[in-house]
C-alpha positions as CSV (number, residue, x, y, z in Angstrom):
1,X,13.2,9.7,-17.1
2,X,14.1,6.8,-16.0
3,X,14.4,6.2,-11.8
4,X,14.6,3.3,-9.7
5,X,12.0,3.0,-7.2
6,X,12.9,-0.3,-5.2
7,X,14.2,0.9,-2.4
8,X,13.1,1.0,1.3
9,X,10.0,3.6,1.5
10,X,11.6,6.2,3.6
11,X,14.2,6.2,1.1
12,X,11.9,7.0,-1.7
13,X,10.2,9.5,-0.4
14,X,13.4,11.4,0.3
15,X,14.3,11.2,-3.3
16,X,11.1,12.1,-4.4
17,X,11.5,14.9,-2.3
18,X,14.4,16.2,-4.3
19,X,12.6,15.6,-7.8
20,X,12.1,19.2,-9.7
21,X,8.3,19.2,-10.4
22,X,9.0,18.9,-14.2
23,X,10.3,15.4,-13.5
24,X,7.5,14.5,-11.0
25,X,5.3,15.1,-14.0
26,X,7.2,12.5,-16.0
27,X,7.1,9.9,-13.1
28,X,3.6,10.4,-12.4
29,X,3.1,9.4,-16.3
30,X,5.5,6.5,-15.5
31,X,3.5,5.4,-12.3
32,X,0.3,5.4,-14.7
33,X,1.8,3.2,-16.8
34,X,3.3,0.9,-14.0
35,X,-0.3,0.4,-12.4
36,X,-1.8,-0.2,-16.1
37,X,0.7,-2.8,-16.4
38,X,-0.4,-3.9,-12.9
39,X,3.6,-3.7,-11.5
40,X,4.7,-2.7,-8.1
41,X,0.9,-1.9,-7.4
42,X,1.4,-1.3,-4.1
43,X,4.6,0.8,-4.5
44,X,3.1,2.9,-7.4
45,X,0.4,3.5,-5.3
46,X,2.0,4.7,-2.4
47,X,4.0,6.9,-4.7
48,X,1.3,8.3,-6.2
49,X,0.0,9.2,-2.8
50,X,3.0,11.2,-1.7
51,X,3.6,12.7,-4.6
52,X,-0.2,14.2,-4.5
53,X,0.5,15.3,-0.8
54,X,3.9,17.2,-1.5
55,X,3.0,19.1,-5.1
56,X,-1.0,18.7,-4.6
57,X,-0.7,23.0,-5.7
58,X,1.1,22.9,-8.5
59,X,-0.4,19.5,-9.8
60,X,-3.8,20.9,-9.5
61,X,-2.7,24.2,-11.6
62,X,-1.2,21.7,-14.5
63,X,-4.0,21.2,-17.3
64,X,-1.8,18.7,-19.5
65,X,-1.6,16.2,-15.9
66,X,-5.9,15.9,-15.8
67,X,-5.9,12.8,-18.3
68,X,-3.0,11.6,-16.3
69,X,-4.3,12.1,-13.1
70,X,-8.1,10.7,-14.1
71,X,-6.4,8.0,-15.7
72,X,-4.4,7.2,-11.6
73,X,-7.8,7.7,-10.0
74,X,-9.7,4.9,-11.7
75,X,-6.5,3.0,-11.8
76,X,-5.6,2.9,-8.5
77,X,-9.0,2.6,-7.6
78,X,-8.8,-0.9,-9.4
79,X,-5.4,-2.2,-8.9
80,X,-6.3,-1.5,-5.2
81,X,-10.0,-3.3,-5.0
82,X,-7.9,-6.1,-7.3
83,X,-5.3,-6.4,-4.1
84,X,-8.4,-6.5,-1.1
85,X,-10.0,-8.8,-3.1
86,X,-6.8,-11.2,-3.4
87,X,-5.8,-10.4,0.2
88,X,-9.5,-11.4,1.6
89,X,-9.3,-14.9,-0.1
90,X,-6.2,-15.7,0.8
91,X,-7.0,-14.6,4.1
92,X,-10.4,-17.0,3.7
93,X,-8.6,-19.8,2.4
94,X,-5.8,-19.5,5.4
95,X,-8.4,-19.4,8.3
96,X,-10.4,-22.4,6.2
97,X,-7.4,-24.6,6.3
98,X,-6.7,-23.8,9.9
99,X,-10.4,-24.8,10.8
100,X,-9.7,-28.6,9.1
101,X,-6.4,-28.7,10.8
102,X,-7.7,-27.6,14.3
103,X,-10.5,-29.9,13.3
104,X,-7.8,-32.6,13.3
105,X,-6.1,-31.5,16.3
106,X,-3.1,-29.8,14.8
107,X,-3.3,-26.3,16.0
108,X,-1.2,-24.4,13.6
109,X,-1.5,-21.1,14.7
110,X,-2.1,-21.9,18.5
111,X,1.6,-20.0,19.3
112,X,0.9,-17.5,17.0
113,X,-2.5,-16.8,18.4
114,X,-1.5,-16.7,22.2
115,X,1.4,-14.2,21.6
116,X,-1.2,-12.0,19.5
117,X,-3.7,-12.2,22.7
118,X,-0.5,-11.4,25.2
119,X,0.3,-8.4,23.5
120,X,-3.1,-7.4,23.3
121,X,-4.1,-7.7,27.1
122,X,-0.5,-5.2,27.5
123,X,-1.7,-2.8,25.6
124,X,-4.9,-2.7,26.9
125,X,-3.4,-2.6,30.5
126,X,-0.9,0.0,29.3
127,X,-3.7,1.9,27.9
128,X,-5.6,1.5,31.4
129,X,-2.4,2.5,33.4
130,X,-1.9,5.3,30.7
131,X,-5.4,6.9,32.4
């Protein structure tokens, strides 16, 4: 089975909506070996996820999908620890360099920053007015 998952979310989960379970079998095998290979993590992840929400019954009453579905527990468990980890440096390594720059007086994110603080004081007044 071979399906093309690079679409726009929504999109997916309509198809995989349509799948017959005997296929979602098949492309839960083929998610397993996508996060193995560490492709589309975060796509094979989410995939994972919804499929487990819509056929949670009938996966659970499959014996031949427990290796599989061990084998996408400790595997998404990974690939997903592997993406906070790369996300938190980045992120580290982004607010570093904007400390040297500020410390230079070129604010990078100063626009960025001020819009972010806007929108939070309207929510909070929305919130406020919402009461």
């Amino acid at each position: 089975v071979c399906v093309c998952v690079c679409f726009v979310c929504s999109d997916a989960e309509e198809a995989m909506l349509l799948l017959p379970f005997s296929y979602v079998v098949h492309f839960l095998k083929l998610l397993d070996f996508w996060l193995k290979s560490g492709w589309e993590i975060e796509l094979a992840c989410r995939s994972v996820f919804f499929l487990l929400r819509i056929h949670h019954n009938q996966i659970v009453a499959t014996s031949k999908l427990l290796p599989v579905m061990d084998s996408l527990r400790s595997m998404t468990q990974t690939r997903l620890q592997e993406l906070r980890d790369t996300v938190g440096f980045n992120l580290a390594g982004m607010q570093f360099l904007q400390r040297e720059l500020e410390s230079r007086s070129i604010h990078l994110f100063a626009d960025v920053e001020e819009k972010r603080e806007n929108s939070r004081k309207r929510r909070r007044s929305a919130v406020r007015t919402l009461r």
